[in-house]
C-alpha positions, 0 to 999 in steps of 0.5 A: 625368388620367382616372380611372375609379372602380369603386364596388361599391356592395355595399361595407359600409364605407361609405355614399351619402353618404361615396361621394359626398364621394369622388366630389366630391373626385376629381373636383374635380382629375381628369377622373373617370367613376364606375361601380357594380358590379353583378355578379361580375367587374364590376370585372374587365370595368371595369378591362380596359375601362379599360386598353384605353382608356388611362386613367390611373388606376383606383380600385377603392373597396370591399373585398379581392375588388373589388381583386382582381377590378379587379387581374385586369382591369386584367392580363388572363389571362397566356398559356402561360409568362408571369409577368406582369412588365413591364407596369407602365409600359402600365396605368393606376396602381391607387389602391384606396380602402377600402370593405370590412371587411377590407380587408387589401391596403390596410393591407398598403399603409399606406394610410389605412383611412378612404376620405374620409382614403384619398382625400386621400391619393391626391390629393395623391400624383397633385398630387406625382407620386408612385407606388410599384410593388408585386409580385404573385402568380400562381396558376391563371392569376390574380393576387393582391394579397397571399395565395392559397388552396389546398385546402379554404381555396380552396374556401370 
């Protein structure tokens, strides 16, 4: 399995030496590329990246915008009267590992809030096979994981 991890390493969370104990656990089973962000949209422009190089497996590990930002790469902008649905199958599975404060899309999951605790989680679940579908939101031509803001709340 190949897998790329997005690390923003702006990610308050977590630290050096946690990231590094992720690292070294993923990659102990999974053919793992590691890359930091190092501006916004970053993650967008990895995760497109490794869509198009077929990858099986992008872990965004930081909070709810890096999520966000990895999820708008990895499904590009929909074209003129597409909803987005069906395109699961083509893409690498998304697998985040908290790192913000928030982290709300995670929790939403179930996922452990721990990122060392998350990550085995994640391993064992690519050991089992296993994987779960989850639906998104669309609005002004982006996704979102789990709520969208309009008016003054989309501003700030």
């Amino acid at each position: 399995m190949r897998a790329l991890l997005i690390v923003n390493p702006q990610a308050t969370s977590t630290s050096q030496l946690r990231r590094d104990v992720i690292v070294r656990a993923l990659a102990s089973d999974i053919d793992l590329e590691v890359v930091q962000t190092r501006y916004r949209g970053h993650a967008a422009a990895l995760a497109a990246g490794a869509a198009g190089r077929g990858l099986d497996l992008v872990l965004p590990l930081g909070g709810d915008g890096t999520v966000n930002e990895t999820v708008n790469g990895l499904l590009g902008t929909p074209g003129p009267g597409e909803t987005g649905g069906g395109r699961a199958g083509d893409l690498p599975v998304l697998a985040p590992i908290p790192g913000g404060n928030a982290n709300v899309f995670i929790r939403a999951l179930g996922q452990s809030m721990d990122p060392i605790d998350a990550t085995g989680r994640i391993l064992a679940a690519v050991a089992a096979g296993q994987s779960r579908c989850i639906g998104l939101g669309l609005a002004g031509g982006r996704y979102f994981t789990f709520c969208a803001g309009l008016g003054i709340d989309a501003e700030v």
